[in-house]
C-alpha positions as CSV (number, residue, x, y, z in Angstrom):
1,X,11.6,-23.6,-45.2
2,X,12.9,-20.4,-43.6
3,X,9.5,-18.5,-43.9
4,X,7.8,-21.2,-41.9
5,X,11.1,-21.3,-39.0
6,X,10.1,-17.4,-39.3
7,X,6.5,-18.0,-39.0
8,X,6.9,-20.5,-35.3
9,X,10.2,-17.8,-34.3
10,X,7.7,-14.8,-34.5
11,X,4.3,-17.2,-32.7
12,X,6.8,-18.0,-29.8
13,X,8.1,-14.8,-29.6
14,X,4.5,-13.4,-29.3
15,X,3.5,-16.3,-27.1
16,X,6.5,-15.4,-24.1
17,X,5.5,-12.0,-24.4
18,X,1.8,-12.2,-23.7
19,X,3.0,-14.7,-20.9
20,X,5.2,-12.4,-19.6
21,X,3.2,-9.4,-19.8
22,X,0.2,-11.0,-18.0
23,X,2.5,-11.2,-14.7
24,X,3.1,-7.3,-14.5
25,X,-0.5,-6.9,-15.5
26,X,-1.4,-8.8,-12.3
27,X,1.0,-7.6,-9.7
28,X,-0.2,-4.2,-9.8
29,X,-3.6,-4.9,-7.5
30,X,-1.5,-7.4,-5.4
31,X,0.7,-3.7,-4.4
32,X,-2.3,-1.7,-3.7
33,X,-3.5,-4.6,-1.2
34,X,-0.4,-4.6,0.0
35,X,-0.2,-1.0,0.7
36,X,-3.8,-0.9,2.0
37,X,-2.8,-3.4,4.8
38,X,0.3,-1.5,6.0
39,X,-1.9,1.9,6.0
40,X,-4.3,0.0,8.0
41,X,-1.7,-1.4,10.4
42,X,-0.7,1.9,11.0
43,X,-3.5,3.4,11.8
44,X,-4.3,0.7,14.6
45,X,-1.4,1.2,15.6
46,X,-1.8,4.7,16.7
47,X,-5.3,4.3,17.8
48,X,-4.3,2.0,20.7
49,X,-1.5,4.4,21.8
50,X,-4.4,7.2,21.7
51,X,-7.0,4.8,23.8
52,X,-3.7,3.7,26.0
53,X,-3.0,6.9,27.0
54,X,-6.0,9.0,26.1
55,X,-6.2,10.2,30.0
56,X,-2.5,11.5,30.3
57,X,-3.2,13.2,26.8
58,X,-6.7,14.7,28.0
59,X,-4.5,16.3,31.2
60,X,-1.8,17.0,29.7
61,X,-4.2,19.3,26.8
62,X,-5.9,20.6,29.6
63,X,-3.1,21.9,31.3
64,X,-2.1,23.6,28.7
65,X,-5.2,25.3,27.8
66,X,-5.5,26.4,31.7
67,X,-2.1,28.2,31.3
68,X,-4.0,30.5,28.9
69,X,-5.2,33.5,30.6
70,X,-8.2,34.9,28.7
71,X,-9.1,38.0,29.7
């Protein structure tokens, strides 16, 4: 009789534990989406301060190059 609790102790035990591990196997490609996104919001981001301000950027660069004197 103890052999067979055994037996059904050890098959729930491996039971949870496939369970459990198929939720950490799954969360790892929900985190690269997730990091993907937040990259890509970024990078938006800083394109439309660069196309918001691209023509006090362009005069301020070209002030500074014309304060070069190349002789």
């Amino acid at each position: 009789m103890i052999d067979f609790i055994n037996q059904k102790l050890v098959a729930l035990y491996v039971t949870i534990q496939t369970w459990l591990n198929s939720f950490t196997k799954e969360e790892r490609g929900d985190t690269n989406f997730i990091s993907i996104l937040i990259i890509l919001a970024i990078v938006v981001i800083l394109l439309g301060v660069f196309i918001g301000f691209k023509d006090q950027i362009i005069g301020k660069v070209s002030e500074i190059i014309g304060k070069f004197d190349v002789h």
